[in-house]
C-alpha positions in Angstrom: 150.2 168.1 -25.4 149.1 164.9 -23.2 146.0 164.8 -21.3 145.1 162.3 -18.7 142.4 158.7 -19.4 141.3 156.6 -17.0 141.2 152.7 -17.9 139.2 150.6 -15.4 140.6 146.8 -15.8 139.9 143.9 -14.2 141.8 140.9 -13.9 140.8 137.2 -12.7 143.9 135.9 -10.5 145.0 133.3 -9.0 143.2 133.3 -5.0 147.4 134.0 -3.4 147.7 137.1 -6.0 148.1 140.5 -4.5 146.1 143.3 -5.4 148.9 145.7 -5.7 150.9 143.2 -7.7 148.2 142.7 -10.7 148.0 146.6 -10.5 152.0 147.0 -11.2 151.7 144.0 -14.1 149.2 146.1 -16.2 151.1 149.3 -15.7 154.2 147.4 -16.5 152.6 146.3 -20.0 151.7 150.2 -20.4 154.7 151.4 -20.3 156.0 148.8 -22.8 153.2 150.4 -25.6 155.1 154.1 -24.3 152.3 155.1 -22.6 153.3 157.1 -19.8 151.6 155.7 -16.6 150.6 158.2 -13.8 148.5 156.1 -10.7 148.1 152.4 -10.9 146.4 150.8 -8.4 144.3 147.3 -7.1 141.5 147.3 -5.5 140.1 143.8 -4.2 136.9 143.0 -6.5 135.4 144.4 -9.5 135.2 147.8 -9.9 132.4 148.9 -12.0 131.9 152.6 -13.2 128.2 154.4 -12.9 125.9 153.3 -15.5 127.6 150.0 -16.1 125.5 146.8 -15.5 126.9 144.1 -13.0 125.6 140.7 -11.4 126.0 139.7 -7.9 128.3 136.4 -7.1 125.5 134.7 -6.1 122.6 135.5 -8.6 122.0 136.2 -12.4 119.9 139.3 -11.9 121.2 142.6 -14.0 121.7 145.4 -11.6 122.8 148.7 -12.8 125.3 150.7 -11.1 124.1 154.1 -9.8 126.9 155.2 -7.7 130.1 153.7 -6.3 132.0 154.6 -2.8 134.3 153.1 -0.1 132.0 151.3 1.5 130.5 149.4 -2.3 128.4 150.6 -4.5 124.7 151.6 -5.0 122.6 149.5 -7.7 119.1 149.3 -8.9 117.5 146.6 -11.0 114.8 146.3 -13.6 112.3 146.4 -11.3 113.7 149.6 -9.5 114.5 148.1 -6.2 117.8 149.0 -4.5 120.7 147.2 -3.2 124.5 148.3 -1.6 126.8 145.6 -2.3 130.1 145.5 -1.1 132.6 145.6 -4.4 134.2 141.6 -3.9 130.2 140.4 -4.2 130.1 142.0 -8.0 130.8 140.6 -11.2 130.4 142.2 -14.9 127.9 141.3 -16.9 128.3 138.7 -19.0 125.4 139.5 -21.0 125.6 143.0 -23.2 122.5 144.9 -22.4 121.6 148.2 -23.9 120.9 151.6 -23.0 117.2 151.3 -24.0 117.0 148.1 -22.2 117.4 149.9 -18.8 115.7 153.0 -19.8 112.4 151.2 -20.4 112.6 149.0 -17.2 113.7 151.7 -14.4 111.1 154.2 -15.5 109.1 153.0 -12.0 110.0 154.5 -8.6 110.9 151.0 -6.7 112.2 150.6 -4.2 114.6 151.9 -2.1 117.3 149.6 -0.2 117.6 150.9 3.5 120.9 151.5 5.0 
């Protein structure tokens, strides 16, 4: 009996790569370890999963992701403010940062990001 995982990857490529293309290279590599591949797709940007911490391009603040749609994706930071951010503008955290970590530092209300 099989049953069905989900691996979130992402890949730094060259500026010309395609999306699409870097999607069909790690499914390609799958299927060479005889893993059966059902969906592979790109999407353009990091795409973090709820609860993971990220940084913005353009900053070093921690934000934690709270939810992720379409349109970007919902994050919060230690001082509970919020933000939407579109998914190209987000990076993983370079720094490991524990569970605790956020528990102690969202316990506030903050802020809430309008929009």
């Amino acid at each position: 009996m099989t049953r069905l995982v989900t691996v979130l990857v992402t890949l730094a490529v060259p500026e010309e790569a395609d999306t699409e293309d870097a999607a069909a290279l790690v499914a390609d590599a799958a299927v060479c370890t005889a893993l059966e591949v059902v969906s592979a797709a790109g999407v353009e940007g990091h795409l973090p999963v709820p609860g993971s911490v990220v940084q913005h391009r353009s900053g070093r603040q921690p934000w934690r992701v709270e939810t992720v749609t379409g349109e970007g994706a919902m994050l919060r930071n230690l001082a509970g403010d919020w933000a939407r951010m579109p998914l190209t503008a987000l990076e993983p955290d370079q720094v490991e940062r524990t569970v605790e970590y956020w528990a102690g530092g969202l316990s506030g209300g903050g802020r809430r990001a309008a929009g």
